[in-house]
C-alpha positions as CSV (number, residue, x, y, z in Angstrom):
1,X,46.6,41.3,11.8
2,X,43.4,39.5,12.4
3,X,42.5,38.7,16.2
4,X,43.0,35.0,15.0
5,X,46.1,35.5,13.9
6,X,47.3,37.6,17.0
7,X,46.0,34.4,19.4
8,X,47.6,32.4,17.8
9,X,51.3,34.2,17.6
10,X,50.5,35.4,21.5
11,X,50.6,31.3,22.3
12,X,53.2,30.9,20.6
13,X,55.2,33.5,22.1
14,X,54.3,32.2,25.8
15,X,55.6,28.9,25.2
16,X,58.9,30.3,23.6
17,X,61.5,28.5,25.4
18,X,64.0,30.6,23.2
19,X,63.0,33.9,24.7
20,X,64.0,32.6,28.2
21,X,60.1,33.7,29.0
22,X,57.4,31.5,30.8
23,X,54.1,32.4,30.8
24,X,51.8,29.7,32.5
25,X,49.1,29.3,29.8
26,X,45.8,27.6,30.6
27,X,44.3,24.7,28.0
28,X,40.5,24.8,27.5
29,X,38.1,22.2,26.8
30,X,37.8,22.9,23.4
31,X,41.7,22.7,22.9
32,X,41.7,18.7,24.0
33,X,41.4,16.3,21.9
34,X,40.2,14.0,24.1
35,X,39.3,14.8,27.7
36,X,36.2,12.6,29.7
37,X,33.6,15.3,28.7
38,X,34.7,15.8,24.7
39,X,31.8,15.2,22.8
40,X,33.5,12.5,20.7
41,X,33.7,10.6,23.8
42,X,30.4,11.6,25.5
43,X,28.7,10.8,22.2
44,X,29.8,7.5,21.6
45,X,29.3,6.4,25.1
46,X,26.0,7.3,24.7
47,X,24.9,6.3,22.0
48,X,26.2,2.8,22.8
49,X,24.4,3.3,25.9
50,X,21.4,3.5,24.1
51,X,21.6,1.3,22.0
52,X,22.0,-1.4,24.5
53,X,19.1,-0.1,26.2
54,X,16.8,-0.2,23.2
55,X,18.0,-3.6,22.1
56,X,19.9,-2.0,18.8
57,X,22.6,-4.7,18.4
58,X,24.3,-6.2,15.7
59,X,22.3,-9.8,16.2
60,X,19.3,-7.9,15.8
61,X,20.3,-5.7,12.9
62,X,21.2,-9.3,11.1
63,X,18.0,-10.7,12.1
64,X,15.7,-7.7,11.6
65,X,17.5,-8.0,7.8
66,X,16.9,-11.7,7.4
67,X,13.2,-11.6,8.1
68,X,12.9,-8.4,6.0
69,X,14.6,-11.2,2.8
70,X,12.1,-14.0,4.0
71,X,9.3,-11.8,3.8
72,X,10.1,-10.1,0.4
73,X,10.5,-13.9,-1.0
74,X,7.4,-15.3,0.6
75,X,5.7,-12.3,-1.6
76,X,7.3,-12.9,-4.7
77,X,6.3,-16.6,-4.6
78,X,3.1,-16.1,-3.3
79,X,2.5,-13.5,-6.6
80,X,4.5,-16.2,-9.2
81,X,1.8,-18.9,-7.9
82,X,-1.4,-16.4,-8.5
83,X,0.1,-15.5,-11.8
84,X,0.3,-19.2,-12.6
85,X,-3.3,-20.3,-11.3
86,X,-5.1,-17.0,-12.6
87,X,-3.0,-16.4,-16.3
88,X,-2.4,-20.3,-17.2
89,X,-4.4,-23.2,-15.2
90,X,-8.0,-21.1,-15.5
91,X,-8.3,-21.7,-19.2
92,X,-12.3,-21.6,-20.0
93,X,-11.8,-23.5,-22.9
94,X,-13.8,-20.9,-25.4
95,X,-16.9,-20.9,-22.9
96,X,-19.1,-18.0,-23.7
97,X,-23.1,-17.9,-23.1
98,X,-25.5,-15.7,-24.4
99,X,-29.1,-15.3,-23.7
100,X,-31.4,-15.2,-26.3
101,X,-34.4,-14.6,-24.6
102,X,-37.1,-15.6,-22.3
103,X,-40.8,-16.6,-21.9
104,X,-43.2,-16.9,-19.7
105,X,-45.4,-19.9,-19.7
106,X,-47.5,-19.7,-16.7
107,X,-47.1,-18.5,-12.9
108,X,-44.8,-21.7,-12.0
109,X,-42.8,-22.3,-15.4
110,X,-40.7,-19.9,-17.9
111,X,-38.3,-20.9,-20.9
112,X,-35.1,-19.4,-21.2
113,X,-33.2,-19.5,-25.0
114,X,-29.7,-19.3,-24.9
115,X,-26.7,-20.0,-26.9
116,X,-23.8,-21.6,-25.2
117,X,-20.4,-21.7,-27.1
118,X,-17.6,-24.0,-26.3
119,X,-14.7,-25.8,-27.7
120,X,-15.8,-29.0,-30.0
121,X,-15.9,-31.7,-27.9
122,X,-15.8,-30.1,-24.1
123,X,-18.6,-30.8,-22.2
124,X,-20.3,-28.2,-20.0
125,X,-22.5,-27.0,-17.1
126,X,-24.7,-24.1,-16.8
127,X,-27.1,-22.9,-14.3
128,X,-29.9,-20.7,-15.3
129,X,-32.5,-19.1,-13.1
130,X,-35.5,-17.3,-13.6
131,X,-36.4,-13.6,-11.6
132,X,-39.2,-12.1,-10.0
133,X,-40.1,-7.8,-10.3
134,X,-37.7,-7.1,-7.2
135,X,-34.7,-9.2,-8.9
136,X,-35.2,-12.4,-6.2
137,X,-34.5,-15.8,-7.7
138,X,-37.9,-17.5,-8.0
139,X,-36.5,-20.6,-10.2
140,X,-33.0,-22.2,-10.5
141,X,-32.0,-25.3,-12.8
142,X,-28.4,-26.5,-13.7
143,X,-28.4,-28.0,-16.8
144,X,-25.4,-30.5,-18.6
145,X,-24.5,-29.8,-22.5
146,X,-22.9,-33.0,-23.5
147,X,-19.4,-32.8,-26.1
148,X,-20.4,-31.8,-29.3
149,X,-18.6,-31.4,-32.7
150,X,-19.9,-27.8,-32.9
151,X,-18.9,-25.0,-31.2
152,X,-22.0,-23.1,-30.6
153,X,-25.6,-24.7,-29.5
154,X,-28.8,-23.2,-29.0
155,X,-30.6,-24.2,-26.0
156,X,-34.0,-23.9,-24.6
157,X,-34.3,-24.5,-21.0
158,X,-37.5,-24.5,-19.3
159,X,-37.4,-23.5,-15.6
160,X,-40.0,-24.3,-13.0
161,X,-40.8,-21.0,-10.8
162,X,-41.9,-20.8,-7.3
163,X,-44.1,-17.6,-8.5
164,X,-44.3,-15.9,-11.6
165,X,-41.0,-15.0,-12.8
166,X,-40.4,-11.7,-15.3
167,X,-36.9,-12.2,-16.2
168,X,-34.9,-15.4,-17.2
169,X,-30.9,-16.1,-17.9
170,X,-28.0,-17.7,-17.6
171,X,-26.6,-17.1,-14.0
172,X,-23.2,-19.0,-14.8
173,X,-21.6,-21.6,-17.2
174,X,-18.5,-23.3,-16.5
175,X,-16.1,-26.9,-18.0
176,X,-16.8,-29.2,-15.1
């Protein structure tokens, strides 16, 4: 017989009423169910205790939750409207430029030859500046190429400089 076993039978032989024989037997701690100190109780005491003390509550939990939902939707709305702006409402039309070349007239003026192609007739704006040796921007003019039944249009631009300029191109086109 294991020494389980043998507690077990010698309880149950104390608190034989049949065998006319009374033993007192003591209960321990760990026999009750639930006594004040039981860690059931103790625990759930306090961890209600804490919770009240850290401001967990249901209210919270529920609100905490509810913010968390706004937040997640502000994003997803936020994201739809870039999608919509960037992907569908920035349409360029077919705007493309390409720089031919450049030259050098004198120390104040240089041409710039380009080819600028956009959808027959869009009308469009491009600025095109003109560079000194340490890449500053010595010349700047924004010119206007009126709607046009073809697509692509050489232009010659000619740029007047602040000092000699080395280097001449199309900064930026764009459908006003």
């Amino acid at each position: 017989m294991s020494g389980l076993s043998r507690g077990r039978a010698a309880r149950a032989r104390s608190a034989d009423p049949a065998r006319g024989q009374r033993t007192a037997t003591r209960e321990l701690p760990w026999d009750q169910d639930n006594h004040p100190g039981s860690p059931e109780l103790s625990d759930q005491l306090h961890t209600a205790t804490l919770d009240e003390r850290y401001g967990r509550t249901p209210a919270r939990a529920r609100r905490s939750k509810v913010v968390a939902i706004a937040a997640a939707i502000g994003v997803v709305v936020v994201f739809g409207a870039w999608v919509v702006w960037a992907g569908l409402d920035q349409s360029d039309r077919g705007l493309t430029d390409d720089v031919i070349g450049y030259e050098v007239l004198s120390d104040h003026s240089t041409v710039v030859h380009s080819q600028v192609s956009v959808d027959p007739g869009v009308e469009a704006k491009c600025a095109v500046q003109v560079l000194d040796k340490s890449y500053s921007i010595v010349g700047w003019k924004e010119i206007t190429l009126p709607a046009s039944d073809q697509r692509t249009r050489s232009v010659s631009t000619e740029v007047t400089t602040t000092i000699r300029g080395v280097t001449g191109l199309i900064h930026d086109c764009w459908v006003p």
